[in-house]
N, C-alpha and C positions, 0 to 999 in steps of 0.2 A: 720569499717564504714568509716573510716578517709579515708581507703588505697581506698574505694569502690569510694568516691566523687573526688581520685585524678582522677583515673582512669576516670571518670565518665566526668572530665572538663577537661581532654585531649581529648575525642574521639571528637568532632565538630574542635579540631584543626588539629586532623586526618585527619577528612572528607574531610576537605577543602583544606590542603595538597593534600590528594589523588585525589581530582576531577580536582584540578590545574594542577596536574601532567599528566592525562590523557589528559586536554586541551590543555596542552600545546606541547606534541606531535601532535598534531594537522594532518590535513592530508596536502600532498605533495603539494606542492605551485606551484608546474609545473602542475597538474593533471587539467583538464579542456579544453574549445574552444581558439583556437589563432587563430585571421585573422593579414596579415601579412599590415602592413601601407607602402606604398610604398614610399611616400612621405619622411620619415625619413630613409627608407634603403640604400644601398649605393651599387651598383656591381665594381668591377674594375678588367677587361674590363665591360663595358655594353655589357648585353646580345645583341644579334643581335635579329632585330626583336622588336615589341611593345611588353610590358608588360602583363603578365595574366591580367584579369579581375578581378580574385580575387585567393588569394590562404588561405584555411585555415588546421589548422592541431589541433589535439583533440587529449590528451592525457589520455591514460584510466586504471585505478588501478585494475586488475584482480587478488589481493592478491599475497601473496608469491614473493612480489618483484617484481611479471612479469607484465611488463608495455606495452601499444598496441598505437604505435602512426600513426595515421590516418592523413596524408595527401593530401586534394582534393583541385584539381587546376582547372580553366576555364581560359583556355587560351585566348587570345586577338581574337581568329577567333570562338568561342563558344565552340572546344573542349573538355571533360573536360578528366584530368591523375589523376591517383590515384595513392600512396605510403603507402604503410603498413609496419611497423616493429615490431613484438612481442618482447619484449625483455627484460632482467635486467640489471641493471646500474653498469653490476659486472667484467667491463673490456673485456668481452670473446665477440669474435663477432657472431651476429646473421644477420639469411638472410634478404635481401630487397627484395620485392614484387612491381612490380611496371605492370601500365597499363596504357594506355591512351598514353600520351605525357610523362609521367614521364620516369626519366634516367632509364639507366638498370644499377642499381649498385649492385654490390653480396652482402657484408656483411657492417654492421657496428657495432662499440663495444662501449659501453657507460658506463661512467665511473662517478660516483656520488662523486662531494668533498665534499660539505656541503649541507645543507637544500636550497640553491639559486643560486648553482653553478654544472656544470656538464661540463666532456668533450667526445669528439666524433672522432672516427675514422673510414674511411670509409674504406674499402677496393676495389679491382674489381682484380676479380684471384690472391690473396692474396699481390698485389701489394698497397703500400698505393695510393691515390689520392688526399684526403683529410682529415685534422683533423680542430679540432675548439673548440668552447667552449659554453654554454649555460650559460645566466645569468639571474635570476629572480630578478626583483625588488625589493624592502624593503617590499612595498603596493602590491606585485602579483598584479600588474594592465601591467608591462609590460615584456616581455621577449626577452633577445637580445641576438641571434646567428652568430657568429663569427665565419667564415669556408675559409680559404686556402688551395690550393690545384692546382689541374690540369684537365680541364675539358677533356672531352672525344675527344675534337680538339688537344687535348695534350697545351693550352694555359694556361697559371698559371691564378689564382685568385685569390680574395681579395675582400671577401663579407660581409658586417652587413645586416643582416637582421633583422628589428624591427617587434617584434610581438604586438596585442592589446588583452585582456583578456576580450571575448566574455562574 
């Protein structure tokens, strides 16, 4: 009887354990809408040309790791370019899909270090162009992408791009 009520006033400290434990995995702090703030971004060179009108990008949890990041842009003359990349955070690089105004880039490989940190490499005909880093904030209210490289004019770069959590 003794052993029945140990037992009996451990299980609620189980419980509580257990559902903590489930919350606190929590879901991916990148997963969600990002419109990018132009205002706190930074290019170096500036792009030629006015600035999009808007650009935003939506990342989407299709289980099993495989992640779909959806980037739609409205260029400054009303055009709009689309970027899609299915992918997993598992270093191997996967295709880019682009239309509109968006770059023609072939691959990129993403790479997950912790629950608010990620890095990226792009390729184009398995030459690198660009790598970078993704940072989520403490609050998931912002996320800042940091990409060096060489753009398609063959000019080097040196971009922060500040996102806001739609």
């Amino acid at each position: 009887m003794k052993l029945k009520k140990t037992i009996l006033g451990f299980f609620p400290i189980l419980l509580v354990l257990s559902v903590s434990a489930l919350l606190g995995q929590g879901k991916d702090v990148l997963i969600g809408t990002w419109k990018v703030d132009f205002e706190k971004s930074k290019a170096d060179p500036p792009p030629p040309g006015p600035r999009p009108q808007s650009v935003m990008r939506t990342f989407e949890d299709r289980g099993g790791g495989v992640l779909v990041a959806t980037t739609e842009m409205i260029n400054a003359d009303g055009k709009k370019g689309l970027v899609v990349v299915v992918f997993k955070r598992d270093g191997k690089p996967y295709p880019i899909a682009t239309t509109g105004s968006g770059q023609n880039l072939a691959m990129m490989a993403f790479k997950k270090i912790d629950a608010h940190n990620n890095e990226h490499t792009t390729t184009v005909d398995g030459k690198v162009v660009n790598t970078g880093t993704e940072k989520i904030s403490a609050d998931g209210k912002t996320y800042v992408e940091e990409r060096k490289g060489t753009n398609p004019r063959g000019i080097a770069f040196d971009n922060i791009t500040v996102w806001e959590r739609q």
